[in-house]
C-alpha positions as MATLAB code, in Angstrom:
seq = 'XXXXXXXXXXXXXXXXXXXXXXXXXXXXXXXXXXXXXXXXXXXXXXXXXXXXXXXXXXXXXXXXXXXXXXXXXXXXXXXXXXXXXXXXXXXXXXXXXXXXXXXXXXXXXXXXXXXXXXXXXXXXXXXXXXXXXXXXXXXXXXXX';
ca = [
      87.492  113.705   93.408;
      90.124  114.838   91.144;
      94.112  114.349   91.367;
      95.923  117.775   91.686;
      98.057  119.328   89.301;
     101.024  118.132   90.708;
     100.421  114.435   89.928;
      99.478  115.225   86.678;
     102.311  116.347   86.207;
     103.831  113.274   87.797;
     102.187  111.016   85.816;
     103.304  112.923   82.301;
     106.770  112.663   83.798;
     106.539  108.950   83.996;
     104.777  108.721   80.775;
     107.934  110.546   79.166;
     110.714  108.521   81.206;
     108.595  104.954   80.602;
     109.046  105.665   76.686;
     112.896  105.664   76.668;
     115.311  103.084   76.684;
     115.800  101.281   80.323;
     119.569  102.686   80.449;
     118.689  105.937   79.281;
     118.683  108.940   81.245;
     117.182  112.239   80.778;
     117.723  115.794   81.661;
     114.973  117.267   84.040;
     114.905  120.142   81.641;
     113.901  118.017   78.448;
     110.957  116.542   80.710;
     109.554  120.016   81.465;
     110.292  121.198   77.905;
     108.217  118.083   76.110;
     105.881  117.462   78.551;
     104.773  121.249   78.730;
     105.433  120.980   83.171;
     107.119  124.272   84.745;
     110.533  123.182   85.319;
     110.728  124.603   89.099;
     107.217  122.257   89.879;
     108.922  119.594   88.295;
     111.972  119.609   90.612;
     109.928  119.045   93.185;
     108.036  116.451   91.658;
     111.294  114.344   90.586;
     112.048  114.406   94.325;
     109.003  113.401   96.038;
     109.874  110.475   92.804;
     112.853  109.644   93.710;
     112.132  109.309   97.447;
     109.368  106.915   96.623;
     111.467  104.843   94.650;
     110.211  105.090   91.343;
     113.072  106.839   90.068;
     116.412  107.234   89.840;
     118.564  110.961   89.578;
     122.009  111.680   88.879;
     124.044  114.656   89.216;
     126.775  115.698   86.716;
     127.663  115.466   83.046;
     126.221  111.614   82.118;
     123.366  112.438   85.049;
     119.717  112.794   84.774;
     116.755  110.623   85.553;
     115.228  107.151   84.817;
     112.635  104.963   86.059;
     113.667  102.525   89.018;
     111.780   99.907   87.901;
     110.494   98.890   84.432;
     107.094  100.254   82.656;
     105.247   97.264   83.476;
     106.528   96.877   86.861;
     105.457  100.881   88.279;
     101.746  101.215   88.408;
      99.711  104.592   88.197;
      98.292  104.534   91.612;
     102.092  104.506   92.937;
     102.545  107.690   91.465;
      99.548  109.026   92.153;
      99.789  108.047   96.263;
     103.106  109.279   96.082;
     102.629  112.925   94.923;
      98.764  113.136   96.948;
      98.934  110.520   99.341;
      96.185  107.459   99.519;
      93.152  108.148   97.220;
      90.154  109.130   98.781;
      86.596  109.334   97.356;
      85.235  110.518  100.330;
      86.046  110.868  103.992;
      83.970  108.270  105.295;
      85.188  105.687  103.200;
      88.415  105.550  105.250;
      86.825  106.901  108.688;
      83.555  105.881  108.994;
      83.087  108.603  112.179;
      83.883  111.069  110.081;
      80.073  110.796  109.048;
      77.752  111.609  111.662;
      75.341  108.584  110.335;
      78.818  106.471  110.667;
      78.190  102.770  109.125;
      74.678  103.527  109.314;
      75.006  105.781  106.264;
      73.039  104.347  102.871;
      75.636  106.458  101.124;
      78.956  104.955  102.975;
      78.538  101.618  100.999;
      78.410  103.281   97.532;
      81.460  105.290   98.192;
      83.473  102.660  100.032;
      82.574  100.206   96.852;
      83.485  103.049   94.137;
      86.641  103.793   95.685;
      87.739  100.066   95.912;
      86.801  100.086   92.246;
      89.233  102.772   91.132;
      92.246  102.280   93.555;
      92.043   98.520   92.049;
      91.834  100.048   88.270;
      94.705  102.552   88.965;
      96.495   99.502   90.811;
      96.405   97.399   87.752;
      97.298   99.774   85.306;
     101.223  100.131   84.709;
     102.784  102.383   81.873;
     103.587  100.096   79.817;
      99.957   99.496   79.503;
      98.976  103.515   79.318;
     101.708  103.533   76.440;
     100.015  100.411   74.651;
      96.940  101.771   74.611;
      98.537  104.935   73.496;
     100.408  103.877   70.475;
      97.304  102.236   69.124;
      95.466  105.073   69.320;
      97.938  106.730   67.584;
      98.063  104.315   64.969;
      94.612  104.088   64.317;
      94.623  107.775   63.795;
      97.099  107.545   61.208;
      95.529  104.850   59.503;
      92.644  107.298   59.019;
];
C-alpha cells in the first residue's frame, strides 16, 4: 500500500501550516514554494482541505490559509482519508467477498489485523507530535 502523491503533498502542507502561529495565515504560493509542491496540485489539495475541515482559506489582501483546528487536535489519518479516502491494505479487509476464499481466507486475518494496526498509528499521531519528533531530530543533528 502506499499513499499517492497527492497526500503527500497534503501532509507537507499541514506540516508547513502546523509550524506557524495559530492566527497566522499563509499564502498558497509560499506553501508550494517551501514545501517544493506544484502550486496548481496544491490548489486542489487546499480545497479538498478546506472542505474537510481542516483548514481555513481566505480571499484578498490579509487572506490565505490556516489550520482549523490546532496541531495536536488534526491527526494524520484525517488528512490522509481526506485526500485518498479510507485506508485500505487490501480489499478483503473491508469486503470480505471480495476474496473468493471470503472469511475462510488464512490471509484475511493478517491483513484485517495489520490494517487496524496502522489506521490506529496514523489515528494517534497529530502534528504536533510529527513536529516534536522533528525538532529533536533536528537538534540532535546539530548537537553532532
Amino acid at each position: 500500500m502506499q499513499i499517492t502523491r497527492q497526500a503527500d503533498y497534503a501532509l507537507r502542507a499541514m506540516i508547513y501550516l502546523a509550524q506557524q502561529e495559530p492566527t497566522q495565515r499563509s499564502a498558497t504560493s509560499q506553501i508550494a514554494d517551501v514545501q517544493r509542491i506544484p502550486p496548481s496540485f496544491l490548489a486542489k489539495i487546499i480545497s479538498q482541505l478546506s472542505i474537510a475541515g481542516l483548514i481555513h482559506t481566505s480571499r484578498g489582501a490579509r487572506g490565505g490559509v490556516s489550520l482549523a483546528r490546532s496541531p495536536e487536535a488534526i491527526s494524520v489519518l484525517e488528512v490522509v482519508e481526506a485526500i485518498d479516502g479510507p485506508l485500505m491494505l487490501n480489499e478483503c479487509s473491508q469486503d470480505p467477498d471480495a476474496c473468493p476464499f471470503g472469511n475462510d481466507c488464512a490471509l484475511r486475518p493478517l491483513w484485517c489485523e495489520t490494517q487496524a494496526e496502522m489506521v490506529d498509528r496514523l489515528r494517534k499521531t497529530t502534528f504536533a507530535a510529527v513536529l516534536s519528533k522533528y525538532n529533536e531530530t533536528q537538534a540532535e543533528a546539530l548537537a553532532v
